[in-house]
C-alpha positions in Angstrom: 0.0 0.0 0.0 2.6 2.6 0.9 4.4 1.7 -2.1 1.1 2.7 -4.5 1.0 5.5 -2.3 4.1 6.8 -3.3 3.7 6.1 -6.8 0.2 7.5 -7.0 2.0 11.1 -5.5 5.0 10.4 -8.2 2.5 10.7 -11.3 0.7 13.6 -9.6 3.6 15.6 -8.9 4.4 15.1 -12.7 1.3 16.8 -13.4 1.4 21.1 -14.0 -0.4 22.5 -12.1 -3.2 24.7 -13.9 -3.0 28.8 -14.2 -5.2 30.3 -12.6 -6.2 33.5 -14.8 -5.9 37.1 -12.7 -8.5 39.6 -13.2 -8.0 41.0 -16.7 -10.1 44.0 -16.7 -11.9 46.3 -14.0 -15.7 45.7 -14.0 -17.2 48.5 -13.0 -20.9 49.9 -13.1 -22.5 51.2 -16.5 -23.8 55.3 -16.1 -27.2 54.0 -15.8 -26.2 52.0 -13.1 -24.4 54.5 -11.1 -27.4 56.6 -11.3 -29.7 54.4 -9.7 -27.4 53.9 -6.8 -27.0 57.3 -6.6 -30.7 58.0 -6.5 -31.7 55.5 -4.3 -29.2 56.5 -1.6 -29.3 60.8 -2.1 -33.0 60.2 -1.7 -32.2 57.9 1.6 -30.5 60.0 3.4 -32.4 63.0 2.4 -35.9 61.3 3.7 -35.1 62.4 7.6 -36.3 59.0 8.7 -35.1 57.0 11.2 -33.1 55.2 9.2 -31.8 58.6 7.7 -28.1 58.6 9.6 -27.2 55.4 8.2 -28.4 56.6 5.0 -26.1 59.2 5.0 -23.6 57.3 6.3 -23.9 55.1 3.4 -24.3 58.3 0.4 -20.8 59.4 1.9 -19.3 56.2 1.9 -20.4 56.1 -1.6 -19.6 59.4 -3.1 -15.9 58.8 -2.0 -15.9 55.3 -3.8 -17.0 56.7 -6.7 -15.5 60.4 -6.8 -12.2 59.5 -5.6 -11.9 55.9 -6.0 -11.0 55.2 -2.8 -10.5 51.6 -1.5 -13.3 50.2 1.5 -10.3 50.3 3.3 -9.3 53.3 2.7 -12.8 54.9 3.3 -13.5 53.0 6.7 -9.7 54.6 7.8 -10.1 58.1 7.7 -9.9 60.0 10.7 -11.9 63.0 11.3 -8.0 64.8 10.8 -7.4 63.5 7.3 -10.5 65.4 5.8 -10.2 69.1 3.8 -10.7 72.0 6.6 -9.4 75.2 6.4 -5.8 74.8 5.8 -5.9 72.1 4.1 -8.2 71.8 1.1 -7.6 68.2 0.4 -8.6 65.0 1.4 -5.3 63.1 3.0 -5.3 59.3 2.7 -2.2 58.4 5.1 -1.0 54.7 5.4 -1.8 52.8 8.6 2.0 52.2 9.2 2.1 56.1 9.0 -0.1 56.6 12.2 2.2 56.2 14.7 1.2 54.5 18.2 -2.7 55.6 17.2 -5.0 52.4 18.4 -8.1 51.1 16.1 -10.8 49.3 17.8 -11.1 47.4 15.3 -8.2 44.7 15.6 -7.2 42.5 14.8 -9.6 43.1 11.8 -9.1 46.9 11.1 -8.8 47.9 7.8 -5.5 48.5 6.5 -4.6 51.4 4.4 -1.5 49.6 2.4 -1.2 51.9 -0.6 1.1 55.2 -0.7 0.3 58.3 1.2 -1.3 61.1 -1.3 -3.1 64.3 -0.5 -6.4 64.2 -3.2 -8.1 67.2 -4.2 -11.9 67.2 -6.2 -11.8 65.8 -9.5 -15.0 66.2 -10.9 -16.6 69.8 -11.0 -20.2 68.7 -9.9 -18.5 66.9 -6.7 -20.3 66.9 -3.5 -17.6 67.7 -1.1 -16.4 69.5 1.1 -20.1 69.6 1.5 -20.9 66.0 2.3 -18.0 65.9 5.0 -19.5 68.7 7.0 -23.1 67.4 6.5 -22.4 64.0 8.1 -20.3 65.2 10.7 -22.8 68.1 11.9 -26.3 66.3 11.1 -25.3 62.4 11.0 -22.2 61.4 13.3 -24.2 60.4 16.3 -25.4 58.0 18.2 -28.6 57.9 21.2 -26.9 57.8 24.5 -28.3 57.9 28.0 -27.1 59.8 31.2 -26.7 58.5 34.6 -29.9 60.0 34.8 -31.8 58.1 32.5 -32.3 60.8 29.9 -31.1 60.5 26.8 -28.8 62.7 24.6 -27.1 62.5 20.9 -23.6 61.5 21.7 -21.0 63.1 19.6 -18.0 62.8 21.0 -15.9 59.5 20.6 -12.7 58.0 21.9 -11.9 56.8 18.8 -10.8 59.5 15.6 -12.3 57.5 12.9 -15.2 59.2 10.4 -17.1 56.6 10.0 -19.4 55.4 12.7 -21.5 52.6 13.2 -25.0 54.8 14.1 -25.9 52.4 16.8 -22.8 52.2 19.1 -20.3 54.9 17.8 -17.9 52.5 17.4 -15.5 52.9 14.0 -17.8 50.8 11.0 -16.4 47.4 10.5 -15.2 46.3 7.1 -18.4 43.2 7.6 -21.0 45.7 8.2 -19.4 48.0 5.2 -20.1 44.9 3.2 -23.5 44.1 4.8 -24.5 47.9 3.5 -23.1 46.5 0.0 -25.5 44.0 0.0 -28.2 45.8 0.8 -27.7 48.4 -1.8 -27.6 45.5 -4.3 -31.0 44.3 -3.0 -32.4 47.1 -3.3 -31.8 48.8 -6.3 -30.9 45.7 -8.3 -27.3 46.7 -9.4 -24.4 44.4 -8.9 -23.0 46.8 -6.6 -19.8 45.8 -4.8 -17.2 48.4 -3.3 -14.7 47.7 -5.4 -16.5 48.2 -8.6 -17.3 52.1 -7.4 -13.5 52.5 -7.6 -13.2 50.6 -11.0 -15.7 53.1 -12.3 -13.8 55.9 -11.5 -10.5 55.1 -12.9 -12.4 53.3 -15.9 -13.4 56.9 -16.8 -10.0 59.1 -15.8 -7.8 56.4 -17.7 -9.9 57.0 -21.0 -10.4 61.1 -20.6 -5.9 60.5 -19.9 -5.8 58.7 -23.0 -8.2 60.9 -25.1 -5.1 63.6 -24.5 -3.5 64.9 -27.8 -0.6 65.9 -26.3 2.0 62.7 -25.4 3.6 65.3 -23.2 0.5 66.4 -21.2 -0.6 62.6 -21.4 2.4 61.2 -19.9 2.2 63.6 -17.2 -1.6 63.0 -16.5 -0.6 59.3 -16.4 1.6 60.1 -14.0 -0.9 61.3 -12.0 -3.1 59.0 -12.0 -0.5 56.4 -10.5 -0.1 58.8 -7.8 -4.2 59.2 -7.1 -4.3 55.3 -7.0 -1.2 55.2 -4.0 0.7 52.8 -6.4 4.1 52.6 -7.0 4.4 51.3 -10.3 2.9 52.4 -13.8 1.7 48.6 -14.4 -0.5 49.2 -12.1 -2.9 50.9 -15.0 -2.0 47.5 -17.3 -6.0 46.7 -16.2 -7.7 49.8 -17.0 -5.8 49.9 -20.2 -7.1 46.2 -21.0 -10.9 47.8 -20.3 -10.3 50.9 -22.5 -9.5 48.6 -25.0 -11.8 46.3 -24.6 -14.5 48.5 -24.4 -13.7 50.8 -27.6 -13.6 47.6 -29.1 -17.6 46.9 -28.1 -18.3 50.2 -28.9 -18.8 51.6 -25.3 -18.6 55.2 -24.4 -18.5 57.0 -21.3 -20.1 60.6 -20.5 -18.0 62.5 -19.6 -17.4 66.4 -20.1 -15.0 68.7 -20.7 -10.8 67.8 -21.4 -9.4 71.4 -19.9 -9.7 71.5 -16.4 -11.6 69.7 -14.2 -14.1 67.3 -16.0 -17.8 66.5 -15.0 -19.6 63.4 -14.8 -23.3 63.9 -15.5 -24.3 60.3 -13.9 -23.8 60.8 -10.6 -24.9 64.6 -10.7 
């Protein structure tokens, strides 16, 4: 028996093993897609229901995905410090081995901001920050809370510095409960909607108004700067979203949006 054994794991170890294909392109969601998200959760957390804070919670978590094409990771990291104020009119994604001694509730399952440190700016000209930022954290970023009294009050003060809170404990959101929203925006506007894909739209759309560029000068260096948006260190990085360009001129797909000088606009999620 041991002998067969041994045999049997000869032949098998003779045997290549199969490759496994990586993901060529970066699905993303179609305009008309984007819009229905977008509609269903603007009107959400504009309702002032009772589920209206996790509403909002949700739009801003969304408008980031898909305005800066930020990672879930990414999103569920920033700290009330890293957002545009004053003196600083950016949004600043920092990595989590950047943070010093700062402690996340969260671990050992905290999300991990792994990519390179960049300060981002507003792309798009119909964006909705700063706005969104100060709307959440004046009108949304609390939870109920009761005094030794009994009586209860809207906590807004944490011990943690995170932005996004889960509205029933204060607690920074999990990456499961992001994910658990994910769903539920699937179910209910009957989109394929995964985090992920927000980002892919994004960069779907700058790579082909980079590429639309006349100027291999002006092109190289808007390449360039697209690298740095994404916090990668490498050009090949954009080797998928050149695949999709291609692969989408190629099926005659088109995406709207406006204008090459300056900052564009992108009428779907207006």
């Amino acid at each position: 028996m041991a002998r067969a054994l041994d045999a049997h794991g000869k032949v098998w170890r003779q045997v290549k093993p199969l490759d496994i294909a990586k993901e060529e392109f970066a699905e993303d969601l179609e305009d008309a897609e984007i819009r229905e998200i977008e509609t269903f959760l603007a009107h959400a957390a504009a309702s002032g229901g009772a589920d209206s804070r996790v509403a909002a919670r949700d739009y801003l978590m969304w408008r980031m995905a898909i305005e800066y094409g930020l990672r879930i990771g990414e999103i569920l990291a920033l700290r009330l410090e890293d957002l545009p104020c004053r003196t600083q009119d950016w949004l600043k994604i920092l990595r989590t081995d950047r943070r010093g001694d700062l402690v996340d509730p969260r671990a050992p399952r905290a999300p991990q901001v792994k990519t390179l440190g960049r300060d981002l700016g507003y792309y798009f000209r119909n964006s909705r920050f700063p706005e969104l930022f100060s709307r959440y954290q004046l009108s949304h970023r609390w939870v109920w809370a009761s005094r030794k009294s009994g009586a209860r009050y809207q906590k807004t003060r944490f011990a943690h510095p995170y932005l996004v809170i889960n509205a029933t404990d204060g607690m920074p959101l999990s990456m499961q409960s992001a994910q658990r929203r994910a769903a539920f925006i699937r179910a209910e506007t009957g989109v394929d909607f995964h985090w992920h894909a927000a980002r892919h739209s994004f960069f779907n759309r700058a790579y082909v108004l980079m590429d639309a560029i006349k100027d291999p000068l002006e092109r190289e260096e808007m390449r360039a700067g697209l690298v740095y948006w994404g916090g990668w260190s490498s050009e090949d990085s954009l080797d998928i979203y050149t695949a999709t360009a291609r692969r989408n001129k190629a099926r005659g797909a088109a995406f709207a949006l406006e204008g090459t000088d300056g900052k564009p606009s992108w009428g779907a999620i207006d």
